[in-house]
Each structure stands twice: as structure tokens, then as C-alpha cells.
PDB file of N, CA, C and O in Angstrom:
ATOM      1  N   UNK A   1       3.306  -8.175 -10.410  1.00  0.00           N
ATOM      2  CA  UNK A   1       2.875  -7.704  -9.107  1.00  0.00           C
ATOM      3  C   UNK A   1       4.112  -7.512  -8.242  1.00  0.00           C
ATOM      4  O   UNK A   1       4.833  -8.503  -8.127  1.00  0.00           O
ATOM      5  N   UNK A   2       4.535  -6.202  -7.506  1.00  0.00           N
ATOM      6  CA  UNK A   2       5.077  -5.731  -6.938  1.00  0.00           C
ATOM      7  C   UNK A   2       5.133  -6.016  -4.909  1.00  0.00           C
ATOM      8  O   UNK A   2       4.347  -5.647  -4.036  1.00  0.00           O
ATOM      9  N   UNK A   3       5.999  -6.549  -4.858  1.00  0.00           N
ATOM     10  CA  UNK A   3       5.717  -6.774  -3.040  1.00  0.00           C
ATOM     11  C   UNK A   3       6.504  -6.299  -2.524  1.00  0.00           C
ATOM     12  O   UNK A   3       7.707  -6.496  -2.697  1.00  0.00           O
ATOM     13  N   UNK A   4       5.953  -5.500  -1.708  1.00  0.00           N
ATOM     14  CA  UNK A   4       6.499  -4.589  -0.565  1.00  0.00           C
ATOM     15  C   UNK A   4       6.135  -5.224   1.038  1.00  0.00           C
ATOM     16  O   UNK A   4       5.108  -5.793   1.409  1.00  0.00           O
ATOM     17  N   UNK A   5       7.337  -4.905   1.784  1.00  0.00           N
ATOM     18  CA  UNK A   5       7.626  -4.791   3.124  1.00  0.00           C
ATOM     19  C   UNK A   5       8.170  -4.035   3.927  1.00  0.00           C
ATOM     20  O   UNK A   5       9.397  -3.957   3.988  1.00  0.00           O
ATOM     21  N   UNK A   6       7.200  -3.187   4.855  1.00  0.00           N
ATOM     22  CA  UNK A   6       7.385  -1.812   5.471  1.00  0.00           C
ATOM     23  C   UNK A   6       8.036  -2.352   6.775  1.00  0.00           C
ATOM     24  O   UNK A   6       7.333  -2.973   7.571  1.00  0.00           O
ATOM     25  N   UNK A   7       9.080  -2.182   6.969  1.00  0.00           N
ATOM     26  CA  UNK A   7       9.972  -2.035   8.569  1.00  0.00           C
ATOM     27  C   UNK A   7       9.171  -1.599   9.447  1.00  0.00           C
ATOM     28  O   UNK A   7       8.758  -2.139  10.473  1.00  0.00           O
ATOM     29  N   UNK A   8       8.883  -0.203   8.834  1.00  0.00           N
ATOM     30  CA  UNK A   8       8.086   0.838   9.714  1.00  0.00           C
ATOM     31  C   UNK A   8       7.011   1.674   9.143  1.00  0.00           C
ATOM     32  O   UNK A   8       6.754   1.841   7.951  1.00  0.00           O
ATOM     33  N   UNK A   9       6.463   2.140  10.108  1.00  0.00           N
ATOM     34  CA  UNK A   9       5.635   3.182   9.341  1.00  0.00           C
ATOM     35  C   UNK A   9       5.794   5.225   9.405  1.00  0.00           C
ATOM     36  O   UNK A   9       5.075   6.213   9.251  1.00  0.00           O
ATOM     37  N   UNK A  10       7.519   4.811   9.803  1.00  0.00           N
ATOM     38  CA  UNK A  10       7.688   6.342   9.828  1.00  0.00           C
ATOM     39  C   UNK A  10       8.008   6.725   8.564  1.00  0.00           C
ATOM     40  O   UNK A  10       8.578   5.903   7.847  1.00  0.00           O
ATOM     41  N   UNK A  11       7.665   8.204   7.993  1.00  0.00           N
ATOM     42  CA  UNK A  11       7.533   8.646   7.187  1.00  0.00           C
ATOM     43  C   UNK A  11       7.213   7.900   5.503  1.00  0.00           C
ATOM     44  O   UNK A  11       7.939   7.793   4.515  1.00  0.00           O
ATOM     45  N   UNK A  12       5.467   7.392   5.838  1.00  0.00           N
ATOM     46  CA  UNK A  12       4.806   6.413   5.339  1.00  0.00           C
ATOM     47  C   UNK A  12       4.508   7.346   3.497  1.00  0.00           C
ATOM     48  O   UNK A  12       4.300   6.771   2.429  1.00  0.00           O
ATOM     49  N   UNK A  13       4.579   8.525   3.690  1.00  0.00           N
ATOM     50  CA  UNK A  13       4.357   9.286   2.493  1.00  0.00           C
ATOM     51  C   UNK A  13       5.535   8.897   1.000  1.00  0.00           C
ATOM     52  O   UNK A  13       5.477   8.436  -0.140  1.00  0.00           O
ATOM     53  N   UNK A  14       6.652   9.524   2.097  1.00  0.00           N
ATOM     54  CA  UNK A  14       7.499   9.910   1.168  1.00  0.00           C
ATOM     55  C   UNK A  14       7.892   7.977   0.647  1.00  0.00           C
ATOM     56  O   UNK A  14       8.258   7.574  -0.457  1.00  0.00           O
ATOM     57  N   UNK A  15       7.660   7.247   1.793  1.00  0.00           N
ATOM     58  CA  UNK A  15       7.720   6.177   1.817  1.00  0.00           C
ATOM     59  C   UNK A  15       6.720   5.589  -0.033  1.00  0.00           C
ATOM     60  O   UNK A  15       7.028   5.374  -1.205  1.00  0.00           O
ATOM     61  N   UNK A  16       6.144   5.586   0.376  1.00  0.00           N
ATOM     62  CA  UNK A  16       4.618   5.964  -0.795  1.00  0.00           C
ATOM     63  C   UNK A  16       5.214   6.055  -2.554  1.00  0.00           C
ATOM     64  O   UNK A  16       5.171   5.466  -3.634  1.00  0.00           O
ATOM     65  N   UNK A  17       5.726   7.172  -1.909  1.00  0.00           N
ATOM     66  CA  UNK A  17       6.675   7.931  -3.415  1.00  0.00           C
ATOM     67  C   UNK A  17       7.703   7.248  -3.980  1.00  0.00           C
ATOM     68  O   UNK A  17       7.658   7.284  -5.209  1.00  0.00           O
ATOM     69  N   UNK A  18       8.690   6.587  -3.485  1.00  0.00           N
ATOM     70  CA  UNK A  18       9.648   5.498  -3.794  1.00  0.00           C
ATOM     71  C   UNK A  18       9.141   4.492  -4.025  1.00  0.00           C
ATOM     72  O   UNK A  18       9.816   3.796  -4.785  1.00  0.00           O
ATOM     73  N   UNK A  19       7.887   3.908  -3.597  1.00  0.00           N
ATOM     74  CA  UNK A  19       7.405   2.357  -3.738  1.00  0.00           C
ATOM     75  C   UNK A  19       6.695   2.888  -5.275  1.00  0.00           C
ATOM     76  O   UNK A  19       6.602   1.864  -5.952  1.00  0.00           O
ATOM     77  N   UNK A  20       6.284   3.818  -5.897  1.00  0.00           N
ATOM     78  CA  UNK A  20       5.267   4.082  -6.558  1.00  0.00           C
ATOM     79  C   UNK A  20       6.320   4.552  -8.020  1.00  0.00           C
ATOM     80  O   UNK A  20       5.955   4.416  -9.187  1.00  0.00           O
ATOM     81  N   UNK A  21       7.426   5.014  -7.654  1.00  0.00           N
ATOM     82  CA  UNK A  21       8.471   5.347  -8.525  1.00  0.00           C
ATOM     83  C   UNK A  21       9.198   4.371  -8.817  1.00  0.00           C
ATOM     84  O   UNK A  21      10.067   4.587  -9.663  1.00  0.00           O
ATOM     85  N   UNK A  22       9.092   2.941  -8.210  1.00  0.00           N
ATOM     86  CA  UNK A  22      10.151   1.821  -8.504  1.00  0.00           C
ATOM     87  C   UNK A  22       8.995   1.164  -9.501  1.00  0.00           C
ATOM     88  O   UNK A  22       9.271   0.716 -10.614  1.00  0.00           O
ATOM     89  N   UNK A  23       7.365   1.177  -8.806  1.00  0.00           N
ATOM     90  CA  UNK A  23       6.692   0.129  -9.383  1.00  0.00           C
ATOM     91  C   UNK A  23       6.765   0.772 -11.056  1.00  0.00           C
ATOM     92  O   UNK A  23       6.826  -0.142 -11.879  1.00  0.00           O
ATOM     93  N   UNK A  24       6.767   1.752 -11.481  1.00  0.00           N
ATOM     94  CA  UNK A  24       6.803   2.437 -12.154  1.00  0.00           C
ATOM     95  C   UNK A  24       8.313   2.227 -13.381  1.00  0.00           C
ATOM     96  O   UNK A  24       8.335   2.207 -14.612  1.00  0.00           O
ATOM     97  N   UNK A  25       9.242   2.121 -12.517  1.00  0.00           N
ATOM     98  CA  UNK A  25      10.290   2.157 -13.492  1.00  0.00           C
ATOM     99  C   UNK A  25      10.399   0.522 -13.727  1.00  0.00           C
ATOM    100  O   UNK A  25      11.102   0.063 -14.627  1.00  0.00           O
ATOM    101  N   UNK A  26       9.745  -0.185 -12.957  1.00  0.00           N
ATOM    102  CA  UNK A  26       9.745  -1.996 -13.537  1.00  0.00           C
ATOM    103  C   UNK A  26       8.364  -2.376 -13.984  1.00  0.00           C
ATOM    104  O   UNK A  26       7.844  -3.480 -13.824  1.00  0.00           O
ATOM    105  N   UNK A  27       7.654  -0.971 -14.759  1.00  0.00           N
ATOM    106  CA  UNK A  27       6.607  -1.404 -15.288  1.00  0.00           C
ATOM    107  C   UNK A  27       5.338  -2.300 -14.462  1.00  0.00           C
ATOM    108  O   UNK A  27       4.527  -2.959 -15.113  1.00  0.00           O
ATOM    109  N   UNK A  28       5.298  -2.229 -13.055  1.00  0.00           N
ATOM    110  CA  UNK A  28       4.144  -3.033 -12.650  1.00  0.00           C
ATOM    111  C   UNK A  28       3.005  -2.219 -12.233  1.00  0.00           C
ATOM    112  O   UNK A  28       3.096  -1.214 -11.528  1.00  0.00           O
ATOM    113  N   UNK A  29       1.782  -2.777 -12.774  1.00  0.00           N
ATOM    114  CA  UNK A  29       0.479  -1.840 -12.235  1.00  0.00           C
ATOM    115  C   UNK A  29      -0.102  -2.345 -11.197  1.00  0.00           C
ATOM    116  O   UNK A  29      -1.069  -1.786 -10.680  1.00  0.00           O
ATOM    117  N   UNK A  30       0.411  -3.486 -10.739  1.00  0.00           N
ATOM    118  CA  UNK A  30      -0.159  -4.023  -9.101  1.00  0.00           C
ATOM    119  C   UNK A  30       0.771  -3.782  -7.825  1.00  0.00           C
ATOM    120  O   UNK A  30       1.939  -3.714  -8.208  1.00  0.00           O
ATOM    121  N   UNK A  31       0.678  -3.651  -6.652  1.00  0.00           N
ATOM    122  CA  UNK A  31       1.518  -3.357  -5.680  1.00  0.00           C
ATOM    123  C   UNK A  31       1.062  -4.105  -4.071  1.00  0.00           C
ATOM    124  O   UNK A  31       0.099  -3.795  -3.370  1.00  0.00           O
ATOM    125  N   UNK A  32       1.746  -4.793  -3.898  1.00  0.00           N
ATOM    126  CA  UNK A  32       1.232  -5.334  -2.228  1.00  0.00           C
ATOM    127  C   UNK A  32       1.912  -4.832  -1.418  1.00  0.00           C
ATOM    128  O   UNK A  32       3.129  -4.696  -1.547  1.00  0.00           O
ATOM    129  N   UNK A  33       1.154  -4.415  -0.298  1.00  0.00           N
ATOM    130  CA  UNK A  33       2.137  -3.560   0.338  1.00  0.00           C
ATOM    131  C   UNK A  33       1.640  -4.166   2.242  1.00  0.00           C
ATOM    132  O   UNK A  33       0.635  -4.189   2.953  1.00  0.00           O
ATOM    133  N   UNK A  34       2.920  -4.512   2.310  1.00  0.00           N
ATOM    134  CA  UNK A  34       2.927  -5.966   3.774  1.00  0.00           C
ATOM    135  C   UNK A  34       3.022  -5.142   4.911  1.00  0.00           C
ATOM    136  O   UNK A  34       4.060  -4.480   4.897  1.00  0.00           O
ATOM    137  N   UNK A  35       2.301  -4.950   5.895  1.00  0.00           N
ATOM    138  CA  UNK A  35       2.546  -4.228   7.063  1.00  0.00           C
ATOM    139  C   UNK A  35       2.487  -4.918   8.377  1.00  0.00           C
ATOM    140  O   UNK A  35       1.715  -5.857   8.569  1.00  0.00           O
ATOM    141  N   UNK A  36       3.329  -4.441   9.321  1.00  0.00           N
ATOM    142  CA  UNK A  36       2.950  -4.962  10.750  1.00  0.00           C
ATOM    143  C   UNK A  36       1.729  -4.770  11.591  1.00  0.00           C
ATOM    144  O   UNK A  36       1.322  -3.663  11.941  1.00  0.00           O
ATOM    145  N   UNK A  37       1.130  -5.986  11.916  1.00  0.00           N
ATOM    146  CA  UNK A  37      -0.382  -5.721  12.188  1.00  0.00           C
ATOM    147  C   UNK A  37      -0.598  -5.101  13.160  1.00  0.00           C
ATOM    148  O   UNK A  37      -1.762  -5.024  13.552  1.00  0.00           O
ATOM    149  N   UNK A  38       0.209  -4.605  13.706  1.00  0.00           N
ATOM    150  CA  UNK A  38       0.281  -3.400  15.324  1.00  0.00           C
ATOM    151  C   UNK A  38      -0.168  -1.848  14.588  1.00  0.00           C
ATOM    152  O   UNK A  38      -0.995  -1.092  15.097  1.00  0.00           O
ATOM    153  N   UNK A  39       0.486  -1.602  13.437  1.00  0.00           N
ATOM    154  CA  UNK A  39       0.241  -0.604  12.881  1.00  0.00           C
ATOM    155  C   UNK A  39       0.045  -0.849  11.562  1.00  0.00           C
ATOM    156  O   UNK A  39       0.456   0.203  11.071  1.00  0.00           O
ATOM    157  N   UNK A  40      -0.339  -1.592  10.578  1.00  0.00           N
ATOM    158  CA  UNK A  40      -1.708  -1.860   9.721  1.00  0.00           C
ATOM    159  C   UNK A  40      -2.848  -0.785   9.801  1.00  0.00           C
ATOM    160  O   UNK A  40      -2.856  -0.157   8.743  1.00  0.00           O
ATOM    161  N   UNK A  41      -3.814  -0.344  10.669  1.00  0.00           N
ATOM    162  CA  UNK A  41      -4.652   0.213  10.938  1.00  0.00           C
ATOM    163  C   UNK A  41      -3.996   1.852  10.771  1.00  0.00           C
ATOM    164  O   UNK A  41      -4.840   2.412  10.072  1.00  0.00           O
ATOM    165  N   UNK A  42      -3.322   2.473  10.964  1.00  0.00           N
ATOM    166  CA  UNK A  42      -2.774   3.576  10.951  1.00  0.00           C
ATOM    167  C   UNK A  42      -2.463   3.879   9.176  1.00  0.00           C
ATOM    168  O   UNK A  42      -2.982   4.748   8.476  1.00  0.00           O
ATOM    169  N   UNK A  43      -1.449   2.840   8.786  1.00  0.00           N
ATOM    170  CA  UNK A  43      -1.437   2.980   7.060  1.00  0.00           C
ATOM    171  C   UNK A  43      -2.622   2.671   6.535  1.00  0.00           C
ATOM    172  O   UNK A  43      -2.811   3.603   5.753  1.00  0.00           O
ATOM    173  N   UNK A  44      -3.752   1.795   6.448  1.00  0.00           N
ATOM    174  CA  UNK A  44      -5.001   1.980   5.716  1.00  0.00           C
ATOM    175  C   UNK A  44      -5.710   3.020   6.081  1.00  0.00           C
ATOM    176  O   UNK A  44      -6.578   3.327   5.265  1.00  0.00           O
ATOM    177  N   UNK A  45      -5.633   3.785   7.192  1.00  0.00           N
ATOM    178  CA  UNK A  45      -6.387   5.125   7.281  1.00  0.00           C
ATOM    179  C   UNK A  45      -5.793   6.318   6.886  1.00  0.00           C
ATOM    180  O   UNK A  45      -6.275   7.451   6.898  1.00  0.00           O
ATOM    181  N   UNK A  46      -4.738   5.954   6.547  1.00  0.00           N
ATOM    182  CA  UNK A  46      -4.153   7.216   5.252  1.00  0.00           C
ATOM    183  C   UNK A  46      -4.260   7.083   4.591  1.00  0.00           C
ATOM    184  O   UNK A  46      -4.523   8.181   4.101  1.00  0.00           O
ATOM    185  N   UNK A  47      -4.310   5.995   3.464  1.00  0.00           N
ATOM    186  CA  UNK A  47      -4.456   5.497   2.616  1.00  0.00           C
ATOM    187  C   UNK A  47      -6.056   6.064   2.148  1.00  0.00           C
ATOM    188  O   UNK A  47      -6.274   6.774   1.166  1.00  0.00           O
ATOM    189  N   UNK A  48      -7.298   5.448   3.312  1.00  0.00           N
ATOM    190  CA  UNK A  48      -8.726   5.814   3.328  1.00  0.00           C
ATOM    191  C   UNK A  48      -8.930   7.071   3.029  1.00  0.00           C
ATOM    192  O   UNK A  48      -9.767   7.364   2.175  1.00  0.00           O
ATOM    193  N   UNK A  49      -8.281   7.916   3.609  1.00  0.00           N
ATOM    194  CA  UNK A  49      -8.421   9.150   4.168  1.00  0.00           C
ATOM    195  C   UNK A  49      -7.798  10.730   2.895  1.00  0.00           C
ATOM    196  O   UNK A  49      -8.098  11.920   2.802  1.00  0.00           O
ATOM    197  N   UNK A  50      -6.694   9.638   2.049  1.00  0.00           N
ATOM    198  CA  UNK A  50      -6.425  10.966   1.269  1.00  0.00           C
ATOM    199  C   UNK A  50      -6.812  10.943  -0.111  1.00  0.00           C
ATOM    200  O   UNK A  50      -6.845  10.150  -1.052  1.00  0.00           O
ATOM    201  N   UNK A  51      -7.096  12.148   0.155  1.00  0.00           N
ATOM    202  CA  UNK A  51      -8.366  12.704  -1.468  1.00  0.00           C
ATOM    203  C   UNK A  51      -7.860  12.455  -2.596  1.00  0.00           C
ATOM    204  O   UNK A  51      -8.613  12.410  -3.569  1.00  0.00           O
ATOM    205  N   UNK A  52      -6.383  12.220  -2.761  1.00  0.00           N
ATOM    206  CA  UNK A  52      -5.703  11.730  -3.739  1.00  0.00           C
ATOM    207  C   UNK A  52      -6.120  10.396  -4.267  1.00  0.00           C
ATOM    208  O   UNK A  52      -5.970   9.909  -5.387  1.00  0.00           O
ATOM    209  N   UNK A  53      -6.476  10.097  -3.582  1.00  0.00           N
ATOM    210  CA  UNK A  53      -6.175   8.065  -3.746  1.00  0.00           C
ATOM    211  C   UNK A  53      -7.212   7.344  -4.013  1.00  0.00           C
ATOM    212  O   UNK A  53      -7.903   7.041  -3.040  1.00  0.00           O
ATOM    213  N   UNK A  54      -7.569   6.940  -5.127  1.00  0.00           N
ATOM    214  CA  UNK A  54      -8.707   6.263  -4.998  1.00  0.00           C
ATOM    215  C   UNK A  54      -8.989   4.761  -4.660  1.00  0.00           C
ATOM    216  O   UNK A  54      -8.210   3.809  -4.609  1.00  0.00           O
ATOM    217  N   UNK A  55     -10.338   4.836  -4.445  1.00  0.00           N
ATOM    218  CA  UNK A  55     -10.594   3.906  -3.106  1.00  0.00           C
ATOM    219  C   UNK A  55     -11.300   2.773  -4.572  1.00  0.00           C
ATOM    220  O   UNK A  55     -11.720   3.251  -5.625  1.00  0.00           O
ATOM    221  N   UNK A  56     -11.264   1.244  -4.250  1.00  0.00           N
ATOM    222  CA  UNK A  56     -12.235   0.578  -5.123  1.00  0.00           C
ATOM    223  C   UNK A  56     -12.680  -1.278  -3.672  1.00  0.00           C
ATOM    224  O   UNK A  56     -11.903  -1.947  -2.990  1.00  0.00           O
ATOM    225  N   UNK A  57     -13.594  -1.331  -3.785  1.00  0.00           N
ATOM    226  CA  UNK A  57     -13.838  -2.562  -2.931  1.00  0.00           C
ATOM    227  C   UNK A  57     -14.895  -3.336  -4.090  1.00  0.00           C
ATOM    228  O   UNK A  57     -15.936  -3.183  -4.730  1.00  0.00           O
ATOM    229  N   UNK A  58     -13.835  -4.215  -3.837  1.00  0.00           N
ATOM    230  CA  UNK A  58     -14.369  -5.422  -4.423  1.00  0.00           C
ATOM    231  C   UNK A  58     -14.348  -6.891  -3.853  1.00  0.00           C
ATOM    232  O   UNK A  58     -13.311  -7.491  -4.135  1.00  0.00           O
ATOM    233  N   UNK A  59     -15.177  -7.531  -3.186  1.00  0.00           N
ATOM    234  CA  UNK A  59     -15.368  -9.056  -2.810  1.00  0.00           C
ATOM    235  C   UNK A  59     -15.137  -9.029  -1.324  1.00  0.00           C
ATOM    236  O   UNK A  59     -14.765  -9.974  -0.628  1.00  0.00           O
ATOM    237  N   UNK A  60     -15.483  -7.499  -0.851  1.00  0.00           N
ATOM    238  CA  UNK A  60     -14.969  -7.371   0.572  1.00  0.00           C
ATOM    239  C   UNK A  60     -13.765  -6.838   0.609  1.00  0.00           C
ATOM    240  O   UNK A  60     -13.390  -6.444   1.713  1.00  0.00           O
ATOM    241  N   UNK A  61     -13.280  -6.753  -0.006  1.00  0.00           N
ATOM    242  CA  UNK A  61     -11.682  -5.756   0.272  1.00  0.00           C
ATOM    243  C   UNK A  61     -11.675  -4.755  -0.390  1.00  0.00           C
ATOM    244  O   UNK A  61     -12.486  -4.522  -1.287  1.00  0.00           O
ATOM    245  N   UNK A  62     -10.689  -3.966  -0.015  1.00  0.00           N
ATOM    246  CA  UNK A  62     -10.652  -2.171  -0.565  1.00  0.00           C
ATOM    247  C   UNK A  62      -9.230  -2.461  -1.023  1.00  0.00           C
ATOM    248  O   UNK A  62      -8.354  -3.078  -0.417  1.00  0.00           O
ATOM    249  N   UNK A  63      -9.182  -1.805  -2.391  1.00  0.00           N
ATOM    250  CA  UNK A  63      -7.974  -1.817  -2.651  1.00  0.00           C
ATOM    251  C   UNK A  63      -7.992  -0.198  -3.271  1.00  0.00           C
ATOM    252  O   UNK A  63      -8.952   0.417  -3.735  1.00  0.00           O
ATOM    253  N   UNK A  64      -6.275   0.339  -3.066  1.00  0.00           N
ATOM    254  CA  UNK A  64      -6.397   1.579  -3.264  1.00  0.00           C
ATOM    255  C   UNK A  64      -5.768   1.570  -5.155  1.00  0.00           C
ATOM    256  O   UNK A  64      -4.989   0.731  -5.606  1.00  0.00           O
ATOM    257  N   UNK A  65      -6.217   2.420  -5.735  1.00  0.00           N
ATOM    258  CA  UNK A  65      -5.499   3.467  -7.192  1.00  0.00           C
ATOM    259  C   UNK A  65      -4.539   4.725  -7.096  1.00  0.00           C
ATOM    260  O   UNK A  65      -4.704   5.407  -6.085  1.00  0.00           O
ATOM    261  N   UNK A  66      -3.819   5.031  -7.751  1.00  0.00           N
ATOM    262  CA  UNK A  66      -3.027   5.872  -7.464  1.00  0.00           C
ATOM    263  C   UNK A  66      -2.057   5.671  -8.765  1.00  0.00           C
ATOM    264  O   UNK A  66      -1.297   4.703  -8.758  1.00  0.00           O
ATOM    265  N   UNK A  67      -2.069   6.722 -10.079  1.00  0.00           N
ATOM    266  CA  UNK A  67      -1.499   6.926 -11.007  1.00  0.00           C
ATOM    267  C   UNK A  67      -2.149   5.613 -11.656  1.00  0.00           C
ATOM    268  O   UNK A  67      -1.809   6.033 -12.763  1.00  0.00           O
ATOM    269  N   UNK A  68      -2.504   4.928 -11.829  1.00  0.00           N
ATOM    270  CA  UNK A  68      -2.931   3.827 -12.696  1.00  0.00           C
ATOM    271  C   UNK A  68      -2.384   2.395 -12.153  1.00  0.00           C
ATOM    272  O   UNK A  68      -2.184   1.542 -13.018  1.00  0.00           O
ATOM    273  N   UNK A  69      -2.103   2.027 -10.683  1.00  0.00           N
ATOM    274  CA  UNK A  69      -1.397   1.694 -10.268  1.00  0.00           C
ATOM    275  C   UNK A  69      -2.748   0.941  -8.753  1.00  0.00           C
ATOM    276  O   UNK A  69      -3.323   1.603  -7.890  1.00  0.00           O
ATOM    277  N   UNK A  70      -2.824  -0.666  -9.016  1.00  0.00           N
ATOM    278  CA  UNK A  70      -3.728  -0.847  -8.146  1.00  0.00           C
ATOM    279  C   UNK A  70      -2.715  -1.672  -6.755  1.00  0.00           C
ATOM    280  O   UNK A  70      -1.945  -2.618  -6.916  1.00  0.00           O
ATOM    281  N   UNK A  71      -3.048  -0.916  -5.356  1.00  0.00           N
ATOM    282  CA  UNK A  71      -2.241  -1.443  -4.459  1.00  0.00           C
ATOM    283  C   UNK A  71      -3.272  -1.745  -3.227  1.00  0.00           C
ATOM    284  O   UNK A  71      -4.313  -1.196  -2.866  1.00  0.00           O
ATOM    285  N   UNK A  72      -2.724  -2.563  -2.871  1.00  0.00           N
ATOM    286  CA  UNK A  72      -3.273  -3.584  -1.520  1.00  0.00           C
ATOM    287  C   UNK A  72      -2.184  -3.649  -0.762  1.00  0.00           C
ATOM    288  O   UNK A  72      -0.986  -3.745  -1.027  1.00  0.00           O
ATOM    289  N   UNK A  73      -2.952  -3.562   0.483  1.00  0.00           N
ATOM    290  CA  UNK A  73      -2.320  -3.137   1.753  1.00  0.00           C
ATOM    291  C   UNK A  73      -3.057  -4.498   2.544  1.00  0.00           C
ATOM    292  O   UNK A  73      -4.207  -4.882   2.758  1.00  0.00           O
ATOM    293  N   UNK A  74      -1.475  -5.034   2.875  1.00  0.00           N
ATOM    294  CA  UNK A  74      -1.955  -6.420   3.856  1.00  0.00           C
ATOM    295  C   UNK A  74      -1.072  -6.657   5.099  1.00  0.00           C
ATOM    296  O   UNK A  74       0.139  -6.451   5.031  1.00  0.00           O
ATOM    297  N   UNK A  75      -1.774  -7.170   6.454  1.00  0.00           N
ATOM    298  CA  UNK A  75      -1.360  -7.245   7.087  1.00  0.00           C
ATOM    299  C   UNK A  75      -0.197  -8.698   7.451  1.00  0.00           C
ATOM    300  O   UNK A  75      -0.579  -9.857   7.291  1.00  0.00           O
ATOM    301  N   UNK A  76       1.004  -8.399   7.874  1.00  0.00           N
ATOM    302  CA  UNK A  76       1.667  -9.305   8.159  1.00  0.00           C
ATOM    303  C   UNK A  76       1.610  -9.978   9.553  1.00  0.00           C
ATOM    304  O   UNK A  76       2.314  -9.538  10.462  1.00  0.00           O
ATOM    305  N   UNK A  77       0.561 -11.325   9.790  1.00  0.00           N
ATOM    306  CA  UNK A  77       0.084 -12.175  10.887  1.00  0.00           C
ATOM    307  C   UNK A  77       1.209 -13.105  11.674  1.00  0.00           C
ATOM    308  O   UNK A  77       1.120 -13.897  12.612  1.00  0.00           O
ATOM    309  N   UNK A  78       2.065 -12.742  11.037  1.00  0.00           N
ATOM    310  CA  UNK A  78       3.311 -14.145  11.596  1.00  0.00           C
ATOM    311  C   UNK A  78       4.659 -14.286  11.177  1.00  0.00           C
ATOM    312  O   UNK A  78       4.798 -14.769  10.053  1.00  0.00           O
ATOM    313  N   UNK A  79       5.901 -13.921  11.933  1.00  0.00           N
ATOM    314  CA  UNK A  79       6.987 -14.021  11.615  1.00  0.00           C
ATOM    315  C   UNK A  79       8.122 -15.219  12.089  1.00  0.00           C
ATOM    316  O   UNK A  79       7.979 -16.080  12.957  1.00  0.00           O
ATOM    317  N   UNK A  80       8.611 -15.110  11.721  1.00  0.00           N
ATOM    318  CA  UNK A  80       9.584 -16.447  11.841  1.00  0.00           C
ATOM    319  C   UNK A  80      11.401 -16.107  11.732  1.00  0.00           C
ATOM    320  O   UNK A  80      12.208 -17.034  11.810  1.00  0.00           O
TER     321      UNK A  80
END
């Protein structure tokens, strides 16, 4: 399992493409992907939203597909 931490959420796509090309070249089919909870809501509705991506909810959470590749998008509640 692959963990990611987004700085930001500018240019969240191309952003997308590098996280998906690394998980890829170190062989992982899971991906967490840590966001700031100010803008959390903005990356899961792209995520929701593009026809590419498939959507799966299970136990109450949505987790997205994409190339064979299952990723979760979580919010980061607390820094230090």
C-alpha cells in the first residue's frame, strides 16, 4: 500500500498521473491518498465526478479504481 501526501491541490490531474505511474513502477495496487481537510471535498468530487474512474463503496466508504489500482482518499485531521 502506497501513501501519498498532497501539499496542494493545484494541478490535482497531472498530479494523479505521477502518483499512478510511481504506484505502478513499485508494483502496488493500493494507494492512500492524504489531503488537507479545507480542500478534501474539492479532490473527492473529481475523483466522484470523472467518467474515467471507477467508483466502489464498501462499509460506508467509496473508494476509487483506476487501471487496476484501488485508491482512497483521506482526510488529514491534525498536524503537528
Amino acid at each position: 500500500m502506497m501513501t501519498v501526501s498532497l501539499t496542494n491541490k493545484d494541478n490535482f490531474k497531472s498530479k494523479l498521473k505521477s502518483i499512478l505511474d510511481t504506484a505502478k513502477d513499485k508494483g502496488e495496487s493500493g494507494i492512500v491518498i492524504m489531503t488537507d481537510r479545507n480542500w478534501h471535498v474539492e479532490i473527492y468530487d473529481f475523483m466522484i465526478n470523472h467518467k474515467s474512474i471507477g467508483k466502489l463503496k464498501m462499509a460506508g466508504q467509496t473508494f476509487f479504481v483506476i487501471k487496476d489500482m484501488r485508491i482512497e482518499i483521506k482526510a488529514i485531521d491534525f498536524y503537528i
